[in-house]
N, C-alpha and C positions, 0 to 999 in steps of 0.2 A: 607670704613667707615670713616666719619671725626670723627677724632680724637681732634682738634682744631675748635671748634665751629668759634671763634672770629676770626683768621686768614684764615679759612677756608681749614685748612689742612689736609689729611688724612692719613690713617697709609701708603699708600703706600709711600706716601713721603717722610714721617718719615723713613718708610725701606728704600729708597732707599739712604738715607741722610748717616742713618750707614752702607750700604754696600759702600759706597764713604768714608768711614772713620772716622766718627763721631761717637764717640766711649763713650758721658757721655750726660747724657740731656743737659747740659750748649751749650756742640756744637750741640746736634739737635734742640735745640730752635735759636743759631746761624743761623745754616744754613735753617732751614724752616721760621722761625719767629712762629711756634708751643710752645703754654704756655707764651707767651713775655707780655701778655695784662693782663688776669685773674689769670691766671695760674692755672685753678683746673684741665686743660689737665696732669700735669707734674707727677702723678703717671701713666697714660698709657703711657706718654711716656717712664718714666724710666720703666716700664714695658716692653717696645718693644725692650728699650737696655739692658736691661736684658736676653731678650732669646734669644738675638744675641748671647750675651756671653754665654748662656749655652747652643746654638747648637753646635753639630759637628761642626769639621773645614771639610769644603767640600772637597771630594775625588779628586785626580786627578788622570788620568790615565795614565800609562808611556808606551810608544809607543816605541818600539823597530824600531831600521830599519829591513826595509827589505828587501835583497835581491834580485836582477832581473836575473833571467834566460834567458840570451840574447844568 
């Protein structure tokens, strides 16, 4: 879905802007150029870094070694 009518951006963008580290709208408009023109994008986007910050932090799994029966 675009998100940024004028720059032609979409949320995927924008997600993938905060999973690379962009962590406040100021750097997701940095780095897409999302809200930089009109700006009436900038509550979805502060919307989209918002529930970055209120997911979970993704699971990792810990991998034991293991073992070869030679």
């Amino acid at each position: 879905m675009y998100v940024c009518l004028c720059m032609g951006v979409c949320d995927r963008e924008i997600r993938e802007a905060i999973n690379e580290g962009a962590c406040s709208v100021a750097e997701v408009m940095e780095c897409t150029g999302a809200g930089t023109r009109c700006g009436s994008c900038e509550p979805t986007i502060a919307k989209l870094v918002g529930d970055r910050e209120a997911a979970p932090a993704p699971r990792r799994l810990v991998m034991a070694p293991v073992s070869s029966a030679a």
